[in-house]
N, C-alpha and C positions, 0 to 999 in steps of 0.2 A: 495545479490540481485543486479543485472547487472540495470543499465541505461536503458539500451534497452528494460527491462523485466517490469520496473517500467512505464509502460502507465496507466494512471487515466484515470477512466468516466469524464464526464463533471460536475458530481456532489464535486466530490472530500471530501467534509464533510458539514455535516448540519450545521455546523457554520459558514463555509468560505463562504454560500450563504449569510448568513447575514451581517457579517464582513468583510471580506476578500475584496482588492480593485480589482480591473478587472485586467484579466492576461495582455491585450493589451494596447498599447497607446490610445490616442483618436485614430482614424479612422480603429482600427484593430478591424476586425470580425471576429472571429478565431472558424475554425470547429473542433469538439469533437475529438481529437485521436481516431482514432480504438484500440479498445481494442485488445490485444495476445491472439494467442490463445497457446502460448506456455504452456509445464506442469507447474504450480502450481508454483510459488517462493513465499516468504511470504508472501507479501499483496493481492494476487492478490484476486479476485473474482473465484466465482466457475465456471469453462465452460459454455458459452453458454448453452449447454443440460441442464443443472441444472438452468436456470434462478435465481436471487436472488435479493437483494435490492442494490441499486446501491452503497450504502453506508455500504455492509455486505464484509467482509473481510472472506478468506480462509486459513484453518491452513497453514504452514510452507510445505516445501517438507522435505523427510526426508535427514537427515544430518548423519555425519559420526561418529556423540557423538550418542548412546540411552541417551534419556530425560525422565528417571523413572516418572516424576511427571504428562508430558505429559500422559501416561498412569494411574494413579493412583496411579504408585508406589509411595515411598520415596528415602531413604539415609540409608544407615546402618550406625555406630557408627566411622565407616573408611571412609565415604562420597561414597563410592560405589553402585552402584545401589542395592537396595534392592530385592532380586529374592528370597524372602522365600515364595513370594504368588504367586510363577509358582512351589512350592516343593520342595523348601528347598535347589536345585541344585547350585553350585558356578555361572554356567554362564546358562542363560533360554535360550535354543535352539530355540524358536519362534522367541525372539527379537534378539538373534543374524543372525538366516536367513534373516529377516528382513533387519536388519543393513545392508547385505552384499547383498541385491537387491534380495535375494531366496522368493519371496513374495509368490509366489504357498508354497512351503515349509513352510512359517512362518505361512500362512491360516489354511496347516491343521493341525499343528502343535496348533494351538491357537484354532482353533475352539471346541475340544473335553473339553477343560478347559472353554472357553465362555459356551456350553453349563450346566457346572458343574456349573457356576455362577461365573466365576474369570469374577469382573469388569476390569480387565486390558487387560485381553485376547476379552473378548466382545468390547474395545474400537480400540484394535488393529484389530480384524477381522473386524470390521466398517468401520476403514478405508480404510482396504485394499482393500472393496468392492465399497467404496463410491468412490474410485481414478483408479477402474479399474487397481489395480497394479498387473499382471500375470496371469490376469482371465477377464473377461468380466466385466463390470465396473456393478453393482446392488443398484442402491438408495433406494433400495423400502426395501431390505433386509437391507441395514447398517442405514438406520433407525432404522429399529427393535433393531437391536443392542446397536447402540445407546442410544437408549430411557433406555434401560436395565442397560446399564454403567452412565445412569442420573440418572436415580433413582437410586443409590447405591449411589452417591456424586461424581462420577471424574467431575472432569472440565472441560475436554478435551473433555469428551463426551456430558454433557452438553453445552458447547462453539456450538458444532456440533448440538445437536439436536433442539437448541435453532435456529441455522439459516432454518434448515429444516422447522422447523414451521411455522418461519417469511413468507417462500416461498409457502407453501403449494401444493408444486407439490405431494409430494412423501409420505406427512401425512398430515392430516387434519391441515389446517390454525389455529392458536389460538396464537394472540399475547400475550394475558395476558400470557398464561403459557411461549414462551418465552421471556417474560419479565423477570421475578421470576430465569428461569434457566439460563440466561445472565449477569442479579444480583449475582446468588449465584458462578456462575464460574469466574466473576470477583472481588468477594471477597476473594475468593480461588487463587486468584494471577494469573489467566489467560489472559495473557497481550494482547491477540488480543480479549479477553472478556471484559477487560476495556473499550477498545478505543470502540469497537461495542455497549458497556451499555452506555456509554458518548452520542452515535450519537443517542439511543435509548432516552434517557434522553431530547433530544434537539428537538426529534420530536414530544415527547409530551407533551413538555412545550417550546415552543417557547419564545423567549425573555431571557432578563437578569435573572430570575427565575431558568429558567433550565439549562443555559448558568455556573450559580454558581454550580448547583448542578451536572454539567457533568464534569464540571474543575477538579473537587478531582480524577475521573475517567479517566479524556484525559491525568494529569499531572504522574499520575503510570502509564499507557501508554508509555507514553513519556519516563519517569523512568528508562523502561524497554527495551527501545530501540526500541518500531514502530514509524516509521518515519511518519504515518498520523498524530499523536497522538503528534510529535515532533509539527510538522506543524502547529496544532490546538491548543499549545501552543503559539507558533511563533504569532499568529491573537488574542488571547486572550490579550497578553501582549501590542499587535499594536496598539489594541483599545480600550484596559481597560476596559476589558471586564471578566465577569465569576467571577466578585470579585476581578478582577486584577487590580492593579493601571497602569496606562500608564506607558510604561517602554522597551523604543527602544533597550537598551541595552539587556536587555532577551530576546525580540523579537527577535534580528538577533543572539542571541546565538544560539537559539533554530530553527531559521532557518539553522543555519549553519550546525548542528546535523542533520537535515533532508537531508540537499543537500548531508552532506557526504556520505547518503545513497543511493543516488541516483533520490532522488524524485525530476523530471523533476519540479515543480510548484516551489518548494525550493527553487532548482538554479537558476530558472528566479526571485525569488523577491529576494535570497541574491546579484545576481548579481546586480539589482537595488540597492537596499542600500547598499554597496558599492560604485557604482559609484558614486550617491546620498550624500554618506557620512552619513546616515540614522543609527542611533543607534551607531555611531564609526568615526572611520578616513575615509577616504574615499580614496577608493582605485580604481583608474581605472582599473589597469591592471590586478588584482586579479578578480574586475567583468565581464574583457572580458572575462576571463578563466571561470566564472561560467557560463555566458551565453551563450558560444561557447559549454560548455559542456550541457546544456540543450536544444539547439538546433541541437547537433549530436542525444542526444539519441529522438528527432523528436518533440518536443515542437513544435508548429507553433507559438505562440505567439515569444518564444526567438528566432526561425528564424531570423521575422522579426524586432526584437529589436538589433538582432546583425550585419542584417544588416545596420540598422543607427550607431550602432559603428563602423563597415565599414566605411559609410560616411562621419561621421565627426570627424573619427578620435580620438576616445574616449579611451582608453586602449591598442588601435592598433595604427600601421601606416595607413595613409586613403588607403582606397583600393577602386576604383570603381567599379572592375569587381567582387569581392568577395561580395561588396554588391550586386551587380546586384544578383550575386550568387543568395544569400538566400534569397533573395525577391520573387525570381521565383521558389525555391521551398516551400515558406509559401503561395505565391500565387495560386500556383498547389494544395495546399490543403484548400482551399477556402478561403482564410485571402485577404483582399481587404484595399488596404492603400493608401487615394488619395495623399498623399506628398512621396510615394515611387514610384508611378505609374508616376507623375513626373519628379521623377530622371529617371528613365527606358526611358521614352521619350529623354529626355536629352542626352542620351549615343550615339554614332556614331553606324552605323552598324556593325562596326568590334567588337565594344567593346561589343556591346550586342552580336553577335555570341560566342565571349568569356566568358561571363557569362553564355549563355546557355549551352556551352559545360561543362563549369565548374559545375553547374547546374547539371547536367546529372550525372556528378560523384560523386556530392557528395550524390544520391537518395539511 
């Protein structure tokens, strides 16, 4: 998952509203990123069209490994995908069309088995309708499907029909039932079912209460490599919180785990602590590099936090024009900071034509 792909809502997680300290300095008022509307990378949300909870996470795109378990399957005794419940075949011609982007092929190939009752074929024809992959995109129908690969036990389908619910575009609203099938997919080890039962867990028990009881769920999350879930350890441990003892050193671990994944929110607080010296050594020049990289992939907040390391020379050599730089493009995106506004003043004309130009390229 790229930088540039990894744009959060303004919610980012039901904890970090409670805990979590503000992305900006004092005088930074920082407007929401627009959300991608690029295809699908792991965290993202489901498109627009599909409306969902600001805090509901979207399976994986597919990758170039098959994940038997993502469908239902297992491992055989040689760790190989299990395909004795596509017929017993060495390699299943659905999921390998699949694999190799033939999705029209892998549809019709899977559907005559969905309709027989292969939970693995009903989970894989779901998606490929729910993602519009070589066909016209039908929510209405990979619900159906869906629901059919819940009720059998996958998780994957479950994971899926439990967010439909939550939404209630495309099947009847009913949080209690996705409660139960968000529970039982993230006990079955579905790790973007974790982090999503953790945020489920926090919206209905607000406070330290649910805060403990979502920690066991954000921490396998985490575990397992999603980087929100990285993050909402990171604010757990900041604030000793969820049964956590205070404890900076795991906090900027677990931030660091996130940044390397790219999650823009990450790199702007490991780059803080770092500079800071917050949970460790304290490193300047390591936090220009987080915050210059959370202010390329379009953070406004590290914009303008990189350009005061600009200014006074923080990890960098002082640059005036480079801060001017990113001031004006965190300013372009609604971010208002009255001691940046007067440095901008402060500049000569020439040197503000050179930040604007500079400005301009870095957009």
């Amino acid at each position: 998952m790229t930088a540039s792909q990894n744009t959060r809502s303004a919610f980012y997680l039901a904890l970090a509203l409670a805990l979590a300290p503000q992305a900006g300095h004092a005088g930074e008022a920082t407007a929401p990123k627009p959300e991608s509307s690029a295809a699908q990378p792991e965290l993202k949300q489901l498109p627009s069209t599909t409306p969902m909870p600001d805090d509901m996470k979207q399976l994986p795109a597919p990758t170039d490994v098959i994940d038997p378990q993502r469908f239902g399957g297992g491992t055989s005794q040689n760790g190989e995908p299990d395909t004795d419940r596509f017929g017993g075949t060495m390699t299943d011609p659905a999921y390998g069309a699949f694999q190799r982007g033939l999705y029209k092929t892998a549809y019709n190939l899977a559907l005559p088995r969905a309709q027989a009752g292969s939970a693995a074929a009903q989970t894989l024809v779901a998606e490929i309708l729910s993602r519009g992959l070589g066909m016209a995109r039908n929510d209405k129908e990979a619900a159906k499907w869906y629901a059919k690969a819940a009720e059998q036990g996958i998780p994957e389908a479950q994971f899926q029909y439990a967010l439909m619910l939550l939404d209630g575009t495309y099947v009847q609203k009913d949080r209690k039932a996705a409660y139960a099938l968000m529970q039982s997919a993230a006990e079955a080890g579905n790790r973007l079912a974790q982090f999503n039962f953790a945020q489920l867990l926090v919206s209905e028990e607000p406070g330290e209460p649910g805060l403990a009881k979502a920690a066991v769920y954000y921490e396998r999350a985490a575990e397992a490599g999603v980087a929100d879930a990285q993050y909402a350890m990171a604010q757990l441990y900041a604030n000793g919180a969820g049964g956590r003892k205070q404890d900076d050193a795991q906090a900027r671990r677990w931030l660091a785990l996130a940044a390397q994944q790219g999650f823009d929110t990450a790199e702007l607080d490991l780059a803080t602590w770092l500079i800071n010296g917050r949970g460790g050594p304290r490193d300047e020049k390591s936090g220009f590099v987080w915050m210059q990289r959370a202010a390329l992939g379009g953070n406004v907040a590290a914009q303008n936090r990189l350009a005061k390391l600009y200014m006074n020379g923080f990890g960098v050599d002082p640059d005036s024009i480079s801060a001017a730089a990113w001031y004006i493009l965190a300013r372009r995106a609604g971010l208002i900071d009255p001691e940046m506004d007067d440095f901008l003043d402060g500049l000569t004309d020439d040197e503000l034509k050179q930040a604007l130009q500079r400005a301009n390229r870095l957009r």
